[in-house]
C-alpha positions as CSV (number, residue, x, y, z in Angstrom):
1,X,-30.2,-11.7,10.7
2,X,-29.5,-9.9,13.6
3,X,-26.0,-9.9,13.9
4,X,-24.0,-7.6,16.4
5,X,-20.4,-7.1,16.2
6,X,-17.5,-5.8,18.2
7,X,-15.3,-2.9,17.3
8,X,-12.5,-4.9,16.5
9,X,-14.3,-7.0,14.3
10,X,-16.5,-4.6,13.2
11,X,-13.3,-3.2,11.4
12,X,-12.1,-6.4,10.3
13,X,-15.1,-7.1,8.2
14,X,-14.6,-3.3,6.7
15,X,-11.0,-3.5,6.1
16,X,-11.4,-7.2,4.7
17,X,-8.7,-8.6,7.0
18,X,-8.6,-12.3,7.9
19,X,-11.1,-13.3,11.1
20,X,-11.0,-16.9,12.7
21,X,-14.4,-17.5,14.7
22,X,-14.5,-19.2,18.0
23,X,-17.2,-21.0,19.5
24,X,-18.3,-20.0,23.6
25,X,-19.7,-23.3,24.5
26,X,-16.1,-24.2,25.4
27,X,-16.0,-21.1,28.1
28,X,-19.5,-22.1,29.2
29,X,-19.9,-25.5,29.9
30,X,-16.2,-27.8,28.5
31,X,-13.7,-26.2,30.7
32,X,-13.4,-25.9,34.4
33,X,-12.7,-22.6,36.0
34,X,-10.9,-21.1,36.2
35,X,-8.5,-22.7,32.7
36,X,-12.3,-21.5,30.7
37,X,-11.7,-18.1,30.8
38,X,-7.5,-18.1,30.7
39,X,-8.4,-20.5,27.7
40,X,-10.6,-18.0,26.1
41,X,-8.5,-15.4,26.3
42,X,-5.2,-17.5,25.0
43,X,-7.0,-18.6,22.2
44,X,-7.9,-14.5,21.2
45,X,-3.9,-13.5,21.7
46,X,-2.8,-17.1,19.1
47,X,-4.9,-16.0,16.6
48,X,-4.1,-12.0,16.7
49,X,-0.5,-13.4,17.0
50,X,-0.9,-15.0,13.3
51,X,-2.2,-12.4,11.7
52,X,-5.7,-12.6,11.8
53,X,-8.7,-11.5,14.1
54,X,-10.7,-13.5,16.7
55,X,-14.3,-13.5,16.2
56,X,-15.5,-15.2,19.4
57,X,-19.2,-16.2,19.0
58,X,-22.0,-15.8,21.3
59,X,-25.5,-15.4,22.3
60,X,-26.4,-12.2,24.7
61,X,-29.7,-10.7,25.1
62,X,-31.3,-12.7,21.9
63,X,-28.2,-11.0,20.0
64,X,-25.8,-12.9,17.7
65,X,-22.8,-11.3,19.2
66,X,-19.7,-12.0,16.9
67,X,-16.8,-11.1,18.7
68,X,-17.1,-10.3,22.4
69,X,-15.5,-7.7,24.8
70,X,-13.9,-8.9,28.2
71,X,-17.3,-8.6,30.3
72,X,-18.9,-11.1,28.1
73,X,-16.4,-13.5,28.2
74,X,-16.0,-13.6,31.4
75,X,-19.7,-13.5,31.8
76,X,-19.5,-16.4,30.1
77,X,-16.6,-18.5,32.5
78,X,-18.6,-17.9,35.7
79,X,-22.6,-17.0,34.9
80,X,-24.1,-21.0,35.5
81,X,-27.3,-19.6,33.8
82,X,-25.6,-19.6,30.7
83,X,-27.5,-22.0,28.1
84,X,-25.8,-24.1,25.7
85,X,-27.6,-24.0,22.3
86,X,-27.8,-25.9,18.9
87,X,-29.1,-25.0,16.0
88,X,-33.0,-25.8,16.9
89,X,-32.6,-23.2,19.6
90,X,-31.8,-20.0,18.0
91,X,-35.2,-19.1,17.2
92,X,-35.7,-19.6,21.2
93,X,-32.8,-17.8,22.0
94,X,-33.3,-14.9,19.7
95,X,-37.5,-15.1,20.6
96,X,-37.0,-14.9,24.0
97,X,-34.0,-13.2,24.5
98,X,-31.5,-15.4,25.8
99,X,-27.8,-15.0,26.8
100,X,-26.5,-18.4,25.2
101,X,-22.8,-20.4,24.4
102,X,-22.8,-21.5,20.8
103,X,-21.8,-25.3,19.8
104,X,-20.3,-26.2,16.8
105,X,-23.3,-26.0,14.9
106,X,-24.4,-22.8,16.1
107,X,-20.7,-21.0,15.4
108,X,-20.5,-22.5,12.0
109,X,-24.0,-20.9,11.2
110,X,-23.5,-17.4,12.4
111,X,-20.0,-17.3,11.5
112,X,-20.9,-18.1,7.8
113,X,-23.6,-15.3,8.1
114,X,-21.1,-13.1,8.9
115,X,-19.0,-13.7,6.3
116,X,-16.2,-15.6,8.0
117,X,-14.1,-18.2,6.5
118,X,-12.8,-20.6,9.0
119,X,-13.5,-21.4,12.4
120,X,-11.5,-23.0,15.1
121,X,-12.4,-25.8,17.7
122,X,-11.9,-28.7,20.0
123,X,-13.4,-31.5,18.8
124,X,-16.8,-31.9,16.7
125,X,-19.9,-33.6,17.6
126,X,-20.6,-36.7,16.0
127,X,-23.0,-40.2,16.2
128,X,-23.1,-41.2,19.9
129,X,-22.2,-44.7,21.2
130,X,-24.5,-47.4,21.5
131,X,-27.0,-45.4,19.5
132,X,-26.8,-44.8,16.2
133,X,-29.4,-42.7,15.8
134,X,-28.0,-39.7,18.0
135,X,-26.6,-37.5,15.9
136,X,-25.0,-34.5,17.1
137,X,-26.5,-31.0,14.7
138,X,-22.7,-30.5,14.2
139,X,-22.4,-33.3,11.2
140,X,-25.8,-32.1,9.5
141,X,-24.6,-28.1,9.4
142,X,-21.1,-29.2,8.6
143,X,-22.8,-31.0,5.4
144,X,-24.5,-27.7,4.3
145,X,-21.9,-24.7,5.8
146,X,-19.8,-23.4,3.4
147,X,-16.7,-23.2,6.0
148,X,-13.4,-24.3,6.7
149,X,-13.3,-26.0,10.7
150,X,-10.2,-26.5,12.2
151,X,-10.6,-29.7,14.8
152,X,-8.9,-32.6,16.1
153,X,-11.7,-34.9,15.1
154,X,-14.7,-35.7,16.9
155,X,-14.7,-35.8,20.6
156,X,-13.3,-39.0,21.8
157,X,-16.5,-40.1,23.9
158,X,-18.4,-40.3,20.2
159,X,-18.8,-43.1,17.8
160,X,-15.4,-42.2,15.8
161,X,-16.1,-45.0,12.8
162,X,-19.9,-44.0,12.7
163,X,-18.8,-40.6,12.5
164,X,-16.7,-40.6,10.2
165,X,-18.8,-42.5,7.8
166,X,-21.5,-40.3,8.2
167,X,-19.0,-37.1,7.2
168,X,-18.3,-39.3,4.1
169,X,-22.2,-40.1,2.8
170,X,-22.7,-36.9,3.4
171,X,-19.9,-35.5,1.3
172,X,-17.7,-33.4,4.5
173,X,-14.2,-33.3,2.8
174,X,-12.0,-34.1,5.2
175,X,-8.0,-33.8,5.6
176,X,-5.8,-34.5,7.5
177,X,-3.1,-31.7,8.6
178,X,0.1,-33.9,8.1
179,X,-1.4,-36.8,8.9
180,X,-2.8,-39.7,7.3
181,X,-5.2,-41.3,10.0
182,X,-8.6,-38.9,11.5
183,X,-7.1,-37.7,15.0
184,X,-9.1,-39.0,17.9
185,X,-9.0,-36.4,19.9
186,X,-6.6,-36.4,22.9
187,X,-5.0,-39.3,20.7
188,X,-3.0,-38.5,17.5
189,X,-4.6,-41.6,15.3
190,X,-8.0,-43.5,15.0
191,X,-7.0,-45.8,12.4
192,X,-9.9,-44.0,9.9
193,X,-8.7,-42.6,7.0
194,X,-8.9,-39.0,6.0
195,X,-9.8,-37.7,2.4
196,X,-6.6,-36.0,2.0
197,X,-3.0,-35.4,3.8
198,X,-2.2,-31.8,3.5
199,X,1.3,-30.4,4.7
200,X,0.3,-26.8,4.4
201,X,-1.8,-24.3,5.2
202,X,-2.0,-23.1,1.6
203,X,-3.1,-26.2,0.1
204,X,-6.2,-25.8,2.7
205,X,-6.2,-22.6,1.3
206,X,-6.3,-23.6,-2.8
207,X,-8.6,-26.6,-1.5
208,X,-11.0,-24.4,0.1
209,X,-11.0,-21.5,-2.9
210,X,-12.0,-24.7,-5.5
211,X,-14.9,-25.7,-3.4
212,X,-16.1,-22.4,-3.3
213,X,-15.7,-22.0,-7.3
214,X,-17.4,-25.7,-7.8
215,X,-20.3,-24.1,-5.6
216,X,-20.1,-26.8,-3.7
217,X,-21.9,-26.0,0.4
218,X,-20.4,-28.3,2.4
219,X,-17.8,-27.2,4.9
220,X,-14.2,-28.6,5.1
221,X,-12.9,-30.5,7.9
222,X,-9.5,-29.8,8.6
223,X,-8.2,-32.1,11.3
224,X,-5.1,-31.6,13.3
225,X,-3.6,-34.0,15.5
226,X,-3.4,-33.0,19.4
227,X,0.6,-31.9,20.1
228,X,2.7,-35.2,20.1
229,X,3.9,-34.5,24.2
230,X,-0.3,-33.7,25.7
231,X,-0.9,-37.1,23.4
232,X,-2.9,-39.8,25.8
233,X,-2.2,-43.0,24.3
234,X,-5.7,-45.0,23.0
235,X,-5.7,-47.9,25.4
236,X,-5.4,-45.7,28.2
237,X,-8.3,-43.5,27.1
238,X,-10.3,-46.4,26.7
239,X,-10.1,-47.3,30.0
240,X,-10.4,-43.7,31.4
241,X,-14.0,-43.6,28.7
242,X,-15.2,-47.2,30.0
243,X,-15.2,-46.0,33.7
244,X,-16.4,-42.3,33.0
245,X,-19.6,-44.2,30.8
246,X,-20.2,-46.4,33.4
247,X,-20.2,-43.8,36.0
248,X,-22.7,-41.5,34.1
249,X,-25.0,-44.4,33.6
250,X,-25.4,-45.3,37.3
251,X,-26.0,-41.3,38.1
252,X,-28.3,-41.4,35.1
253,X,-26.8,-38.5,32.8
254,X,-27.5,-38.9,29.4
255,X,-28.7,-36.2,26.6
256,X,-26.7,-32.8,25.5
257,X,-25.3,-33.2,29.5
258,X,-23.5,-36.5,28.6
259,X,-20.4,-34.8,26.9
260,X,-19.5,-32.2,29.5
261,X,-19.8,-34.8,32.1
262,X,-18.1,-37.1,30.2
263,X,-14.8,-35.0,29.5
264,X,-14.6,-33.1,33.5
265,X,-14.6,-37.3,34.6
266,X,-12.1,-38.0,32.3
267,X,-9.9,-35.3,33.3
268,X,-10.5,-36.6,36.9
269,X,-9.4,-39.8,36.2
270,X,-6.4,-39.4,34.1
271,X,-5.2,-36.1,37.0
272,X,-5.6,-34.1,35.0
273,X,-3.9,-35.4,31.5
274,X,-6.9,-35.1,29.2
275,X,-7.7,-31.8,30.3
276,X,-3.9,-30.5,29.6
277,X,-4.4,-32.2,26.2
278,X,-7.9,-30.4,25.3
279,X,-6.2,-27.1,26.0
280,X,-3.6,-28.4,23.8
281,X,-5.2,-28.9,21.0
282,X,-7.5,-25.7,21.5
283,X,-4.7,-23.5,21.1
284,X,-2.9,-25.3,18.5
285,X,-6.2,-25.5,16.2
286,X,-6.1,-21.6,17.0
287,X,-2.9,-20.9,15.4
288,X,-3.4,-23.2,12.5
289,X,-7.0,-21.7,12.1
290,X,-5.5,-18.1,11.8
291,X,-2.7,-19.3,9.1
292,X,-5.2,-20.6,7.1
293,X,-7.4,-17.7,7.4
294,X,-4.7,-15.4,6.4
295,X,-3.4,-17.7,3.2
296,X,-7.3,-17.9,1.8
297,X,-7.2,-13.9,1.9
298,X,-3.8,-13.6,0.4
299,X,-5.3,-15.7,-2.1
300,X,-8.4,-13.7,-3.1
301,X,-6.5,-11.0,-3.2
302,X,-4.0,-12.2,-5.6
303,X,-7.3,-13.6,-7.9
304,X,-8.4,-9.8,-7.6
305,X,-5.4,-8.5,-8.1
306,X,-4.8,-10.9,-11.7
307,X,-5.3,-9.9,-14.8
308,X,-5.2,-11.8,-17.6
């Protein structure tokens, strides 16, 4: 697999520190300019600030790049060219040579070929509203990616229930970072139930070392509720997502455009509020990410380290 990585990751892998990966489609095409790149780069200091190292993860030149230098992400905050890419589109990308931002999907599959652990986002992709039968790649590579992905649940503008049914059938543990309810994004509750309420990062930690041991290869879902004060309450959102749907369907915006459009209107309409809130969450998924990520090495260590 043709994986290229930066110095500082490079060393990482070598000197078997903790890395967090990071996904680019958030630079690329879910934040406005110019909070993308100021974004990115926050999201780099949080997790170096906890201990571990940032593995951003992108696409340049048909390369899997894991961990980028400052050129490429800013390359990535202002270059429109920039493609967003699933799963189904690495072979294109990599054939072809593209320069590409990498979804949830995408991250989880080159992060876990390159050895990392746990990977930090927004929100996941899910079932879409009003058909069923849209399902975003994230919920099929989350059922077969050995990982642990930090998130505040699945983007708002999704199907939450369907989704969250679909992570059960398919056997996605997921728990809930001291909380009982599946956040809904930019709101702290959803009214679904999680698998499990953890209140620390080293349960996540023992939780994710005994699915590794059972050989299990589905990833774990560790959802965090967006920071109580950037919390938009659900009615309001509701509102906000009725008008922003509406709006897209009269300018006829559907497919892998929908969500981006979706979540620049809503930040629109609410002046800004969601917006504040996705950054939010972003950077608090970061530093949670990087505990975690440091707790699972402390761990393996201490199982090397054991003798009986």
């Amino acid at each position: 697999m043709n994986l290229k990585f930066n110095e500082e990751v490079a060393a990482a892998l070598e000197n078997k520190q903790p890395l967090v990966a990071l996904e680019s489609t958030v630079i690329a095409h879910g934040l406005p300019s110019p909070q993308n790149l100021e974004t990115a780069k926050n999201l780099e200091k949080i997790v170096r600030a906890n201990g571990a190292i940032p593995a951003t993860i992108a696409v340049f030149d048909g390369e899997f790049c894991v961990g980028l230098n400052e050129n490429q992400i800013e390359r990535l905050a202002v270059d429109k060219t920039i493609r967003k890419i699933s799963r189904r589109d690495l072979p294109i990308a990599v054939g072809r040579k593209l320069n590409c931002a990498t979804t949830v999907s995408t991250t989880a599959f080159i992060a876990h070929r390159a050895g990392i652990k746990v990977f930090a986002t927004g929100g996941i992709g899910g079932v879409h509203r009003g058909f069923a039968a849209d399902v975003s790649a994230d919920l099929p590579e989350l059922a077969r990616t050995p990982i642990v992905v930090v998130c505040s649940g699945a983007k708002i503008v999704l199907d939450l229930p369907a989704t969250r049914e679909w992570l059960e059938t398919n056997g996605v543990c997921v728990l809930g970072f001291r909380c009982d309810e599946l956040p809904a994004f930019y709101s702290r509750k959803s009214g679904l139930f999680v698998d499990e309420k953890i209140e620390t990062v080293l349960e996540v930690a023992e939780i994710a070392r005994a699915r590794d041991e059972l050989n299990l290869k589905s990833a774990i879902l560790l959802t965090v509720p967006v920071p109580e004060k950037f919390e938009i309450e659900r009615e309001d959102l509701e509102k906000i997502l009725d008008e922003s749907l509406k709006f897209a369907d009269e300018n006829k915006i559907n497919g892998k455009e929908i969500t981006p459009f979706l979540l620049s209107e809503m930040s629109k309409r609410s002046a800004g509020k969601t917006l504040a809130a996705n950054i939010a969450l972003l950077e608090n998924n970061a530093e949670i990410a990087a505990q975690v990520a440091v707790k699972l090495k402390q761990l393996f260590i201490s199982k090397v380290l054991y003798v009986p």
